[in-house]
DSSP file (Angstrom, degrees, kcal/mol; ACC not computed):
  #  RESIDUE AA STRUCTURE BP1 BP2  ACC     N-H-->O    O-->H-N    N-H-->O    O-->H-N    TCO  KAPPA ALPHA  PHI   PSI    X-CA   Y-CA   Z-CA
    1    1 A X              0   0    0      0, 0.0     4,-0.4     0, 0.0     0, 0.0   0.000 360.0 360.0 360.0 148.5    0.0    0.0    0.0
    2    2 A X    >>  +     0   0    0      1,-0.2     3,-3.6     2,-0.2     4,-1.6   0.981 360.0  49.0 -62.6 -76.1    1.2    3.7   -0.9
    3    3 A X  H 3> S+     0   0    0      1,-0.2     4,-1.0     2,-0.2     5,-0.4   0.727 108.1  51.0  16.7 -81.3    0.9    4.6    2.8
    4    4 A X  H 34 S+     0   0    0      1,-0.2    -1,-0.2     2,-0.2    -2,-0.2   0.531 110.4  44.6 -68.1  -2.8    2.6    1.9    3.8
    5    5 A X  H <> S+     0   0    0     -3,-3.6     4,-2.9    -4,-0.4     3,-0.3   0.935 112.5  58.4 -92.1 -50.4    5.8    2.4    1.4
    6    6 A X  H >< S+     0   0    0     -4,-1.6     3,-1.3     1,-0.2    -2,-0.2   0.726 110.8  41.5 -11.6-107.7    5.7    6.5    2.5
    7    7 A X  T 3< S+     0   0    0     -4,-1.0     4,-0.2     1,-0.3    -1,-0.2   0.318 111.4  56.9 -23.7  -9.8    6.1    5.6    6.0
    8    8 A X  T 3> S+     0   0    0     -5,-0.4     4,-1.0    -3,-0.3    -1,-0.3   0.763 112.5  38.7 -82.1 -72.8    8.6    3.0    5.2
    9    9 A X  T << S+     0   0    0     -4,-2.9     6,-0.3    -3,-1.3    -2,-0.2   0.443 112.8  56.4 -74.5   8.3   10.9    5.3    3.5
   10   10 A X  T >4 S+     0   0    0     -5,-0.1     3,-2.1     2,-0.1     5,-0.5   0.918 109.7  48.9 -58.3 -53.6   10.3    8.3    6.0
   11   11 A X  T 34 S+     0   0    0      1,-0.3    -2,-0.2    -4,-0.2    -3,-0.1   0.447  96.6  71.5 -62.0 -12.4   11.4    5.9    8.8
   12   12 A X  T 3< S-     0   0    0     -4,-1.0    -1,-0.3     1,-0.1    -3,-0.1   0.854  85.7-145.5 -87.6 -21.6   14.6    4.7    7.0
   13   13 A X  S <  S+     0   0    0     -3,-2.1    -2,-0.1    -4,-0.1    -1,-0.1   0.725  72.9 115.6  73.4  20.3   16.2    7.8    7.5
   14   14 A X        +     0   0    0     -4,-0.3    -3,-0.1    -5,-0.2    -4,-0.1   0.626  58.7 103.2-101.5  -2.3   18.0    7.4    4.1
   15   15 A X        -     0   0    0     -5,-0.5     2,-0.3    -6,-0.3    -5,-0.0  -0.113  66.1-134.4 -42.3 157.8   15.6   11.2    2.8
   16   16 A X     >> -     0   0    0      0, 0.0     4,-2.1     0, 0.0     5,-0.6  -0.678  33.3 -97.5 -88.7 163.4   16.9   14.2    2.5
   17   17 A X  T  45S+     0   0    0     -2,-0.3     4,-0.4     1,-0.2     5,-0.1   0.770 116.8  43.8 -83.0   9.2   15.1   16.5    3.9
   18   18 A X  T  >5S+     0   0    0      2,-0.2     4,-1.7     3,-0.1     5,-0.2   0.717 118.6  50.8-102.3 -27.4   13.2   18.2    0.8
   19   19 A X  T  45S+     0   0    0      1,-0.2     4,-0.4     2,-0.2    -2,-0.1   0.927 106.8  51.1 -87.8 -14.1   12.6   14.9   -0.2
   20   20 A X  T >X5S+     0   0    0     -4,-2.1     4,-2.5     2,-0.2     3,-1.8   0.955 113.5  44.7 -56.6 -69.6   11.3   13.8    3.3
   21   21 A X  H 3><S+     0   0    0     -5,-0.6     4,-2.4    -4,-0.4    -2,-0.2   0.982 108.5  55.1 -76.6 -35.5    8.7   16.8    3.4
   22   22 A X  H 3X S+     0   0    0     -4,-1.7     4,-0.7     1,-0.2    -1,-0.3   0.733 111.7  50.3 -86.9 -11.4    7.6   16.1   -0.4
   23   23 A X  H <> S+     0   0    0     -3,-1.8     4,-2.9    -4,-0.4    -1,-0.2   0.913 116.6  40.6 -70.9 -66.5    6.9   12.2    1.2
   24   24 A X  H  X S+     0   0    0     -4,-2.5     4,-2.0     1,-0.2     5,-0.3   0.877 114.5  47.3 -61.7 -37.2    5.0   13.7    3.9
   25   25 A X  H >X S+     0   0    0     -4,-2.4     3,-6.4    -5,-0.4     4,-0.6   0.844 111.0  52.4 -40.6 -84.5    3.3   16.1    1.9
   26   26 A X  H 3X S+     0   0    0     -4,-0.7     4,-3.5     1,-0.3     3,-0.4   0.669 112.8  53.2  51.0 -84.1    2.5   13.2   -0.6
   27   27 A X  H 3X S+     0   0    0     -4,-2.9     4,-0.9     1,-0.2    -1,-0.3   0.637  97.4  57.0 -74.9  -2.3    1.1   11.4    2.7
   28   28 A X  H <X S+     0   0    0     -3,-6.4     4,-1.5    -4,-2.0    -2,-0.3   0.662 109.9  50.0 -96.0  -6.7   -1.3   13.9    4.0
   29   29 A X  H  X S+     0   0    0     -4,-0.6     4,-1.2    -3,-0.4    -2,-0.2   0.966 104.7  50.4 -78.0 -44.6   -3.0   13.7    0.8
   30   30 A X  H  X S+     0   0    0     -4,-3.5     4,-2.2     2,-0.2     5,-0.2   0.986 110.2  53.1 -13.1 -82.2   -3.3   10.4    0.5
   31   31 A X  H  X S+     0   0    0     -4,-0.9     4,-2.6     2,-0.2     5,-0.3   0.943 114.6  47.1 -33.4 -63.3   -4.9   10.5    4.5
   32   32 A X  H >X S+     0   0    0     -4,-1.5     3,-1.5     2,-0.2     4,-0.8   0.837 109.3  51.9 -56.3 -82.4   -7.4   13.1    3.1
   33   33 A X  H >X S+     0   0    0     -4,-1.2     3,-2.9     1,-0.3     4,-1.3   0.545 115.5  43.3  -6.0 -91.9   -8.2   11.2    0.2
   34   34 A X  H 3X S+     0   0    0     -4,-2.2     4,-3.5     1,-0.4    -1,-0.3   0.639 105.9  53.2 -55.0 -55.8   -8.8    8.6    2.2
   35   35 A X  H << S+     0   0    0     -4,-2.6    -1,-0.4    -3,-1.5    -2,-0.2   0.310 108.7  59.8 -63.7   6.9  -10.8   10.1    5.1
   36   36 A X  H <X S+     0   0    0     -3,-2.9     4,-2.0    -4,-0.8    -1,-0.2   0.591 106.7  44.4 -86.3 -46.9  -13.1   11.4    2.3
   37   37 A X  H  X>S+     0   0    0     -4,-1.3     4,-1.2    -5,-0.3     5,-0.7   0.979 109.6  52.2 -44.8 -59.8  -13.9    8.0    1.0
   38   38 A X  H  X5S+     0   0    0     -4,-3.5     4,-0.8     2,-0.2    -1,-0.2   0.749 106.5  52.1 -78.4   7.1  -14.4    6.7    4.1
   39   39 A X  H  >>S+     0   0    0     -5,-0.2     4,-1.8     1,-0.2     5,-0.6   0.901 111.1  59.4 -68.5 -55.7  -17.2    9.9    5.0
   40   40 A X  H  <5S+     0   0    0     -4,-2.0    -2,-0.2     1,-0.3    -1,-0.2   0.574 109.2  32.5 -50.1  -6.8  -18.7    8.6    1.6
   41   41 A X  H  X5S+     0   0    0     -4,-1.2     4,-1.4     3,-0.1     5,-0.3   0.505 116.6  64.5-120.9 -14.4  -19.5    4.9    2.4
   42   42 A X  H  X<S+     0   0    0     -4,-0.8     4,-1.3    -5,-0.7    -2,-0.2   0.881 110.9  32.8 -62.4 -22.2  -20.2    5.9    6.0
   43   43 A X  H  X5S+     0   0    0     -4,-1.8     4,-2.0     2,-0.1     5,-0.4   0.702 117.3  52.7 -99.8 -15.3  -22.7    7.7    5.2
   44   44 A X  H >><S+     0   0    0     -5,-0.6     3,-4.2     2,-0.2     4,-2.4   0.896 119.6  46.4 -50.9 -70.7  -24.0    5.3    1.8
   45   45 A X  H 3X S+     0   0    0     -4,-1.4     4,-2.2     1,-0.3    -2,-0.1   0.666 106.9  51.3 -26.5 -71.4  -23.7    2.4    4.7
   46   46 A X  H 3X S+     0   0    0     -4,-1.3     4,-1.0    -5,-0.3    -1,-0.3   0.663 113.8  46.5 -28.7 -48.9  -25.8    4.8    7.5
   47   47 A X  H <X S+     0   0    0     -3,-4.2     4,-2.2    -4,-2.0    -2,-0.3   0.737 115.3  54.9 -95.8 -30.0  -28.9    5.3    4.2
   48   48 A X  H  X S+     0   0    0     -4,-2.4     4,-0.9    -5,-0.4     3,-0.4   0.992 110.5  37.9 -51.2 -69.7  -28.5    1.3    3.9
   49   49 A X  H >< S+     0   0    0     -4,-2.2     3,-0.6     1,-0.3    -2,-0.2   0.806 118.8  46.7 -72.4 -20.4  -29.1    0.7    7.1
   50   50 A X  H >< S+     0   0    0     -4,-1.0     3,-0.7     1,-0.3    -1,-0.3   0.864 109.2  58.0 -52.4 -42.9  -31.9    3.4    7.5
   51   51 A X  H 3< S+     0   0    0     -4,-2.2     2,-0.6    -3,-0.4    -1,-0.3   0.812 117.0  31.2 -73.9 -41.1  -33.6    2.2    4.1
   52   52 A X  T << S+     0   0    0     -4,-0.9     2,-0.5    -3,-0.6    -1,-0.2  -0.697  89.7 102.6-169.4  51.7  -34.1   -1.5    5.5
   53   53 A X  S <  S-     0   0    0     -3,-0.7     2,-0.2    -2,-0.6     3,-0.1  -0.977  75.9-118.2-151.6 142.5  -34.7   -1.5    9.6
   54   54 A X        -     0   0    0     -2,-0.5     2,-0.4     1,-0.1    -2,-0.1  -0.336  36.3 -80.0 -86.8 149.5  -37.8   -1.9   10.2
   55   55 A X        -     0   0    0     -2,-0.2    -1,-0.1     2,-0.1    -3,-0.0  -0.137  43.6-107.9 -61.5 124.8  -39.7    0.8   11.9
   56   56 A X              0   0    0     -2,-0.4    -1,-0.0     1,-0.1    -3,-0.0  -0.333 360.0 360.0 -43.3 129.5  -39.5    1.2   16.0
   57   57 A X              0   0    0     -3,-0.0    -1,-0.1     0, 0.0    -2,-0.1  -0.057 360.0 360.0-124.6 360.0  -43.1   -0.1   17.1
C-alpha cells in the first residue's frame, strides 16, 4: 500500500530533507483522500441501514 511504502521510506532515514517533506506532503494527501472515502461509504452504509430497519413499534 502507498501509505505503507511513505512511511517506510520516511522511517529509514536514508531522505533528505526536501525529499522527506515532499513524502509527507505526498502522505497527507493520501490520508485526506482517504478520510473522504471513508465519509462517503459511511454515510452510503448509514442510508442502507436506514432504508431496510424496520420501523420502532
Amino acid at each position: 500500500m502507498e501509505v505503507e511504502e511513505l512511511v517506510q521510506e520516511i522511517a529509514s532515514g536514508k531522505l533528505d530533507l526536501d525529499n522527506m517533506v515532499v513524502k509527507v506532503e505526498k502522505g497527507y494527501e493520501l490520508i485526506k483522500g482517504m478520510r473522504s472515502r471513508l465519509g462517503e461509504v459511511k454515510q452510503k452504509i448509514e442510508k442502507l441501514h436506514a432504508d431496510h430497519s424496520e420501523p420502532n413499534a
